[in-house]
N, C-alpha and C positions, 0 to 999 in steps of 0.2 A: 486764502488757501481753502482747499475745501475734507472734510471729512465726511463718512459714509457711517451711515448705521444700516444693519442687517438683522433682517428675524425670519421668521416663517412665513410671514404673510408679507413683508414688504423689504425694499432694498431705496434707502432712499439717500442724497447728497446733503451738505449743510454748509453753507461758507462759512469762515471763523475770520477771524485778523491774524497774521502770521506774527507766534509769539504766544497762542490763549492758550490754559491751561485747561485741562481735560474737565473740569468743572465751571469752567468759562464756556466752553464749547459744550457744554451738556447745557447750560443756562439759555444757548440757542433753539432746543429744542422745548426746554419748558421752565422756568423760571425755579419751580419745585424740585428738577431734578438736581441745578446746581445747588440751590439750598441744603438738598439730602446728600450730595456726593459724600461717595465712602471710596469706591474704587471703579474701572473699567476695565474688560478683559479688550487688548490691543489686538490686530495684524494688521500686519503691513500689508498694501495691494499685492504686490511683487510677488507675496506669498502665500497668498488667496489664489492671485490666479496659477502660478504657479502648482499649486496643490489641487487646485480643482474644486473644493467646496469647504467650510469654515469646521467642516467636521476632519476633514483629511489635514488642514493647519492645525488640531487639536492635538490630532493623533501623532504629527510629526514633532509634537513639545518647539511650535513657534507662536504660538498664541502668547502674550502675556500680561500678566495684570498688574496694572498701576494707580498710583496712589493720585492722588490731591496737587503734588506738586509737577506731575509729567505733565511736560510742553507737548501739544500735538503735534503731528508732522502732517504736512501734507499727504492726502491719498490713504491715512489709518483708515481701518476701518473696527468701528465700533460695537460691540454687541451687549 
């Protein structure tokens, strides 16, 4: 499965194993980030595009942050 991270500068994909946990799937991007996981703020695609930009999924109270032990889903995206 795949999950997204988003910033200012870049909007990029990341494959995981369907099943990894949000600090599993942060260890995709850099070894130190799974070692440091504390939390990530969620959305869903659906609700991203939906809303049109990750400030408008803010403002509509669907963004949400999760711990250590949330499974990824296909298509989150990350920030």
């Amino acid at each position: 499965q795949t999950y997204l991270t988003a910033g200012p500068k870049e909007a990029r994909a990341w494959t995981i194993h369907q099943g990894w946990t949000a600090p599993q799937a942060a260890g995709v991007i850099h070894t130190d980030f799974q070692k440091g996981f504390i939390k990530a703020e969620v959305i869903s695609y659906a609700d991203l595009v939906e809303a049109g930009s990750v400030a408008a999924v803010r403002a509509a109270g669907k963004a949400r942050i999760e711990g250590k032990d949330y499974v990824m889903a296909d298509g989150d995206v990350v920030e």
